[in-house]
C-alpha positions as CSV (number, residue, x, y, z in Angstrom):
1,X,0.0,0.0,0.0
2,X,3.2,2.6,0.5
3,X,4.2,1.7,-2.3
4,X,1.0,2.9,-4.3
5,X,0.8,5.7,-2.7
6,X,4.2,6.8,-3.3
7,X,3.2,6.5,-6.7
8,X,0.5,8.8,-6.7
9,X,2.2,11.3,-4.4
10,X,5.8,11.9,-6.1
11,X,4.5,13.3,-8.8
12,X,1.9,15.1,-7.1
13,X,4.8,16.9,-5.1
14,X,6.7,17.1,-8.0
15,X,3.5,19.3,-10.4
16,X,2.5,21.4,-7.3
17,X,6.5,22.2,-6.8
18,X,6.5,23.2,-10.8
19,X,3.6,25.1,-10.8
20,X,4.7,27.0,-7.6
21,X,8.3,27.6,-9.5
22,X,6.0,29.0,-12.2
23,X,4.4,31.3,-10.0
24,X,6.3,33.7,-9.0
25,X,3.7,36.7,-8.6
26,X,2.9,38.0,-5.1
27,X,-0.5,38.2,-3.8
28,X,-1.4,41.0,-1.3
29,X,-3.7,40.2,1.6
30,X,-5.1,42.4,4.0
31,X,-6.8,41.7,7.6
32,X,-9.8,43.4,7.7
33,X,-10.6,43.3,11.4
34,X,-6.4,44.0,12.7
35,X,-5.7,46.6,9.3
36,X,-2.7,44.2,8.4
37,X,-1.6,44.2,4.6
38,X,0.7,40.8,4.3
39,X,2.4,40.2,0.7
40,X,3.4,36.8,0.0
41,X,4.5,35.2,-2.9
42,X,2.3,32.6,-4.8
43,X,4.5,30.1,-5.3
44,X,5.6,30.3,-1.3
45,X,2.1,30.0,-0.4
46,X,0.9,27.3,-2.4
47,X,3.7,25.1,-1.6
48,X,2.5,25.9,2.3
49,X,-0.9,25.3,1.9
50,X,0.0,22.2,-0.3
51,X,2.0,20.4,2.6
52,X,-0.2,22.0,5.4
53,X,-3.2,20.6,3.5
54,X,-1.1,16.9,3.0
55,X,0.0,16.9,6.6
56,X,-3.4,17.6,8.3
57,X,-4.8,14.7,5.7
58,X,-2.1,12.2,7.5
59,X,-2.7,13.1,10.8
60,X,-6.6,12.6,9.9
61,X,-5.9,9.3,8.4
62,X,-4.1,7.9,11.4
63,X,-6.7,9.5,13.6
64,X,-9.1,7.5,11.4
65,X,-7.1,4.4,12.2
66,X,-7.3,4.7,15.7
67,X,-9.9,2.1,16.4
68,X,-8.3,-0.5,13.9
69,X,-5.3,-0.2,16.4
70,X,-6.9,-0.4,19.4
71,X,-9.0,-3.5,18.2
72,X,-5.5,-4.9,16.8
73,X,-4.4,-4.5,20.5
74,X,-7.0,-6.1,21.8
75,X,-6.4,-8.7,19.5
76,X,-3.4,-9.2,20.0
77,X,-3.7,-9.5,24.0
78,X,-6.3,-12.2,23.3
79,X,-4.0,-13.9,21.7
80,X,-1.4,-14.1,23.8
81,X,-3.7,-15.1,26.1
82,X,-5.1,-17.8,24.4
83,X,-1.3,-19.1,23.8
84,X,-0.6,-19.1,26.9
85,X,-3.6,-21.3,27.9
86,X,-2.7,-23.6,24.6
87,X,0.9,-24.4,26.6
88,X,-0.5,-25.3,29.9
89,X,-3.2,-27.4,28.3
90,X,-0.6,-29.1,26.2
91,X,1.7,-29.5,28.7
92,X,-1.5,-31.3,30.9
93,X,-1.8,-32.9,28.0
94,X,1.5,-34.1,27.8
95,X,1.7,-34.8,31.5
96,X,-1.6,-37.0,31.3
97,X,-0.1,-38.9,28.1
98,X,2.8,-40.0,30.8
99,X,0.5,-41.1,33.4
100,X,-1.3,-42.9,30.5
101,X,1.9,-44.7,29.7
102,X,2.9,-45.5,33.2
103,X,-0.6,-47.1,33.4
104,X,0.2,-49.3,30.1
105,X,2.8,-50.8,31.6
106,X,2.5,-51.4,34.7
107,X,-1.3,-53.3,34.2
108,X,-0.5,-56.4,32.7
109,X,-1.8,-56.9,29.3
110,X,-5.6,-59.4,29.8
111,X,-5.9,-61.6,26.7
112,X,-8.4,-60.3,24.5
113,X,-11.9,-62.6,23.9
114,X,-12.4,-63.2,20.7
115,X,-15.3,-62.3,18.6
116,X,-17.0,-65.2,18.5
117,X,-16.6,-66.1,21.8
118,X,-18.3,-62.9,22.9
119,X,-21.7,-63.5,20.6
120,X,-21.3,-67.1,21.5
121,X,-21.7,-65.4,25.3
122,X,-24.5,-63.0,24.5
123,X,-26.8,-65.8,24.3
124,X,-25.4,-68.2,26.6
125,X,-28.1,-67.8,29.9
126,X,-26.6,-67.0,33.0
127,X,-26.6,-69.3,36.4
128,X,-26.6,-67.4,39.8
C-alpha cells in the first residue's frame, strides 16, 4: 500500500513544486478586522498550503485508524492469552499422556476374547 501511494504522491509533489516555481507573482492580503496588509509570494504559499493541507490529511488518516489499532491491540492480548492457555493445556496434555503410559505398563496386558466367543456369550443364559 506505500508503495502505491508513493506513486501517486511523487509526482503530485513534483506538479504542485513546478507550478509553484512557475508562479512567482505575489498576492497582497489584507486583515480586515487588525488593518494588516501581508504580501506573500504565490508560489511560497501554495507550496504551504500544499503540505499543510497533505500533513493535516495524515494526521486525519491515522486519527481514522485509531480504532483499527486499538481492536488490533486487543487482539493481540487475546491472543497471547489464548497461547498461553494452549501451553498449559498441552503441557497437561503431555503430562496425562505420561501417566497414561505408566498405566500401560504397569497393568498387565488381559488376553483379549475373541469375537466369537463374545456373541457365543451373548446368548449363553446366566446361572446365579
Amino acid at each position: 500500500m506505500n508503495f502505491i501511494r508513493s506513486i501517486i504522491e511523487i509526482p503530485v509533489f513534483i506538479l504542485v513544486i513546478v507550478l509553484a516555481a512557475i508562479n512567482n507573482d505575489f498576492a497582497k492580503f489584507s486583515l480586515k478586522p487588525f488593518n494588516i496588509d501581508i504580501s506573500v509570494s504565490v508560489s511560497v504559499l501554495m507550496i504551504v498550503l500544499f503540505f499543510l493541507g497533505y500533513f493535516i490529511g495524515r494526521v486525519d488518516g491515522y486519527m481514522a485508524g485509531a480504532p483499527l489499532r486499538s481492536k488490533l491491540r486487543e487482539e493481540k492480548k487475546a491472543h497471547k492469552a489464548l497461547n498461553k492457555q494452549h501451553e498449559k493445556l498441552t503441557s497437561n496434555f503431555s503430562h496425562l499422556q505420561q501417566n497414561f503410559e505408566h498405566l500401560k505398563v504397569s497393568v498387565p496386558n488381559e488376553q483379549k476374547t475373541p469375537f466369537k466367543t463374545k456373541i457365543a456369550n451373548m446368548f449363553k443364559f446366566k446361572k446365579d
